[in-house]
N, C-alpha and C positions, 0 to 999 in steps of 0.2 A: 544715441541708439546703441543698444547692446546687443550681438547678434555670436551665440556660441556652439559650436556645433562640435559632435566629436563622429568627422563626415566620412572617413572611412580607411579599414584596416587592412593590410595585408601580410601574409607570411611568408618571410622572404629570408633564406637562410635561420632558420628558426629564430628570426627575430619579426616581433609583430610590434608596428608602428604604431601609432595613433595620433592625429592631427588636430587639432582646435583652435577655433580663431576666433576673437572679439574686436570688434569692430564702430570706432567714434566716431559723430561728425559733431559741431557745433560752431559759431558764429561769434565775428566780431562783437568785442565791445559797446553797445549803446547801440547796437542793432538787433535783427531776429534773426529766427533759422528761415525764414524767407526769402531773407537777403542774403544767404551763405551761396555762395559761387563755386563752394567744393562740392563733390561728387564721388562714391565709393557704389563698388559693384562686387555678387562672387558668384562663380557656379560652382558647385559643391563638385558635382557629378564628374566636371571636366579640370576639376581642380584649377580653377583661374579666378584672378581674385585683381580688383583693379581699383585705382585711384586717380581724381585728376584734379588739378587746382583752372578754373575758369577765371583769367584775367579780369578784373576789374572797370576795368578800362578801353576794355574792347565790344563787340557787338553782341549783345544775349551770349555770355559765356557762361551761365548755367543752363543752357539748352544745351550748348554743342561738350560741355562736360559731362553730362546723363547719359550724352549719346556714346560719344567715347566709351565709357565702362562699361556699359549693358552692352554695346555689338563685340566688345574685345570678349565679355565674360558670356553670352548666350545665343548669337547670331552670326559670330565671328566668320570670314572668309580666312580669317588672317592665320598662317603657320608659321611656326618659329622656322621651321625644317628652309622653306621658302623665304623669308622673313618678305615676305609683299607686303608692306606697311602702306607704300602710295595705293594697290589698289584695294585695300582694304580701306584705307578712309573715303572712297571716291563715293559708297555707296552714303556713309555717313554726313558728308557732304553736301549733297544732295537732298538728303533729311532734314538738315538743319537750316539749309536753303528756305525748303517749303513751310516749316515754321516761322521760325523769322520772319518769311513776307504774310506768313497768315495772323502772326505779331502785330505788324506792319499795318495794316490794314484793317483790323479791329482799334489799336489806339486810335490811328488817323491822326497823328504827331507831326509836325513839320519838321522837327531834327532828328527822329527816326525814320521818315521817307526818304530824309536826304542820305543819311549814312547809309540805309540801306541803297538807293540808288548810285551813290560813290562806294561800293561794294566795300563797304568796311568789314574786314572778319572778328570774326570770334578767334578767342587765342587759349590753350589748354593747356598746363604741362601733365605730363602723364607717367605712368607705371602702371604696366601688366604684368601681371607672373604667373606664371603654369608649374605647378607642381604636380611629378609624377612619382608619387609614393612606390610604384614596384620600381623603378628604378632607382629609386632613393637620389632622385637629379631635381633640382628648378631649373628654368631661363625665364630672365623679363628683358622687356624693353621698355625702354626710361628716357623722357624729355624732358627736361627741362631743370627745375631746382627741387620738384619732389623727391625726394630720396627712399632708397630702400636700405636697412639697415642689416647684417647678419649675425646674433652673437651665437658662437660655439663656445666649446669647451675649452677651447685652446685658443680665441680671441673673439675681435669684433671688426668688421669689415664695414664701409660705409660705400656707397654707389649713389650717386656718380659723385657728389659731392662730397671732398673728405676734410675740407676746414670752414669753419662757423665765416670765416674772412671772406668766402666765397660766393657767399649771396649777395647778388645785385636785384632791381630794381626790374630787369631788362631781359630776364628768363629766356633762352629756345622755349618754342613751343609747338603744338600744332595749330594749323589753322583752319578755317573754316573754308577757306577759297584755296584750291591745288595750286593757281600760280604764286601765293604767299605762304608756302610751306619751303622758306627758304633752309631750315635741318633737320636733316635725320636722324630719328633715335641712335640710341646706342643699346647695343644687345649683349645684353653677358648673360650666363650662367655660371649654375656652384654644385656642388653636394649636400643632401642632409643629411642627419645625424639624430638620434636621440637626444632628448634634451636642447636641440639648436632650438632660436626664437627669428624668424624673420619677422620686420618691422616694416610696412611701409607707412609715408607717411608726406604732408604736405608742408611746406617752406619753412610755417613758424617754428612747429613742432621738432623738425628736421635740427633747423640752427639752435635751438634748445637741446637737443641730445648732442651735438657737437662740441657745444660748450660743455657741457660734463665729461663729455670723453676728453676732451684736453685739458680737464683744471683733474682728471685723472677718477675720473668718481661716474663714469658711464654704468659699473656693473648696479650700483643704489638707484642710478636714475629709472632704469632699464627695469629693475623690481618695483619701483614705484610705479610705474606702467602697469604691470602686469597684476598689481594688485586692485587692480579695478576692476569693479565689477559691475558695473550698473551706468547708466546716462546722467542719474544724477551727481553718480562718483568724478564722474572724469567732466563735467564742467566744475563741480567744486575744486576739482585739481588746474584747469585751465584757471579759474579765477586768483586761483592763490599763484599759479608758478607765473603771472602778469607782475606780479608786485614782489618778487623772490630777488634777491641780490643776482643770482642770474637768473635773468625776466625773460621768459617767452612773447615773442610778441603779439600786439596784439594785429589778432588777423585772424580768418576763418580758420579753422584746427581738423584736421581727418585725421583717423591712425587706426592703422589696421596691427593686429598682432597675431602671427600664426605661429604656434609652439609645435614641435614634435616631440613624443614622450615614446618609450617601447614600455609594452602591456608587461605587468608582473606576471609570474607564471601561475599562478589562480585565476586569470585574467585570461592568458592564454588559452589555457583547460576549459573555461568556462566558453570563450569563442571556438574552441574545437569541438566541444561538445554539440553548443548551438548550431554550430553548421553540421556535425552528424544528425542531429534531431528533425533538422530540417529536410535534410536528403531521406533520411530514412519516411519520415512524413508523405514527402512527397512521391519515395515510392508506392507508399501503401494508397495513397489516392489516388498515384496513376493505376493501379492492381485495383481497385475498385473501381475505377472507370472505366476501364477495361472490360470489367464482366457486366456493368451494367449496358455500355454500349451492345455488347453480344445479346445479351436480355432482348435490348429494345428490337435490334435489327433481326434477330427472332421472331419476334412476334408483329411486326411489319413485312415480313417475308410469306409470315402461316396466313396472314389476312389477304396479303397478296394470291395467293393460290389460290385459297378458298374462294375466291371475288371472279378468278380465271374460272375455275372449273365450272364456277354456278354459270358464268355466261355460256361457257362452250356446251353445258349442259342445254340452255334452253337455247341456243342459239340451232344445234340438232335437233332436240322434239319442235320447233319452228320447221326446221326445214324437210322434216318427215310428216307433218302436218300440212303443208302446202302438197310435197308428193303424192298422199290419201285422196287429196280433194282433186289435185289436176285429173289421178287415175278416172 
């Protein structure tokens, strides 16, 4: 899926940003996207953009992987400022609980009543990040072997994983049950820049970009990324980099990419303008609404009197009518 947005700008020492992010998911070899246990979430508005890879091997870990991205990116309790990550997953928890058993009890499975009954969890590794364009700051929090990647101008930074050797089998994760949430993310932040590319991205993908930065050739791999453009592009790229002298493996794939670019000054002009155009607009409608409001409450006012005077009129020849006759 391709998803590109250029979600919003701001002027900040007369330098004006702009962000844009496209965004993959797609599935193991000789499987479907049905069976994909990855998960990718983004709120534009709050700038938070999220990934999670859903253990294989664990309990419905594409349920409690949906759930993770969509509460971190659009229902979230959770603040970095705070970093409450336990009570932030407790409501999530809880969610995943009541599916699961509603799972449960539609198949009517004997090895799924049991695991659910011997409280087997779901297992997720994850990445959130918040970008705050007037600040020109990120933070995320990161579990497990999905990686966030940073390239600037002056290098490439890797989180939390920094060599291809380091992938096991046996990931930190979250879980689905509070007492088997035996680690806690890890929390960093950085700065952006013009021209930076933040990458997140899940296991395969991750140990595929590692190997290129250490055989010295990350900055081609990294273009190769980003010259995608479509859902059909980046599984033709997944198919080929399986069978590449260095082979990504095969496993579900997510990859999120957010560039930062600063607007040319045509660009700028043309966004100063736009927002003068608009303000001024918006004056003139409110100055038109203004007089027309006066108008109405005008002539709700003159109907109102006129409506007083005729009663108080006849409500007096009434009562000097009664006086004539009592006389």
């Amino acid at each position: 899926m391709l998803h590109k947005y250029e979600f919003y700008q701001t002027l900040l020492n007369d330098i004006m940003l702009n962000l844009t992010f496209n965004r993959y998911i797609t599935h193991k070899e000789g499987e479907t996207i049905d069976d994909c246990q990855d998960a990718m979430h983004e709120n534009v508005m709050l700038g938070r953009f999220a990934i999670a890879d859903g253990a294989t091997r664990s309990f419905f870990p594409k349920i409690w992987a949906d759930l993770l991205v969509n509460h971190f990116c659009d229902n979230s309790i959770f603040s970095f400022k705070e970093k409450n990550w336990i009570e932030w997953l407790q409501p999530i928890q809880q969610e995943w609980y009541e599916k699961a058993e509603e799972k449960v009890k539609d198949r009517n499975l004997f090895y799924l009543t049991n695991s659910f009954n011997t409280r087997e969890p779901a297992a997720a590794t994850f990445i959130g990040i918040e970008i705050d364009i007037k600040t020109e700051k990120w933070q995320a929090m990161i579990i497990g072997d999905s990686c966030l990647f940073h390239k600037t101008n002056s290098g490439f930074s890797s989180y939390l994983i920094e060599k291809s050797v380091d992938f096991d089998s046996f990931p930190e994760a979250f879980a689905s049950y509070a007492d088997k949430n035996y680690y806690p993310p890890t929390f960093i932040s950085g700065a952006i820049h013009s021209d930076d590319i933040l990458v997140l991205t899940t296991d395969a993908i991750a140990k595929w970009i590692l190997d290129h930065n250490e055989s010295g050739n990350v900055g081609t791999c990294l273009d190769r990324l980003c010259e995608l453009d479509s859902n059909e592009k980046f599984c033709q790229f997944v198919n080929q980099a399986r069978s590449e002298k260095v082979r990504l493996v095969n496993d579900d794939v997510t990859l999120m990419l957010i560039s930062i670019e600063e607007l040319n000054c045509d660009e700028k002009n043309k966004s100063r303008h736009d927002i003068s155009s608009a303000t001024h607009n918006s004056e003139n409608i409110n100055s038109s609404t203004n007089v027309l409001e006066t108008i109405i409450w005008g002539l709700i006012a003159g109907v109102t009197g006129v409506w007083i005077l005729r009663w108080v009129f006849y409500f007096i020849q009434d009562l000097l009518l009664t006086l004539f006759k009592t006389n």
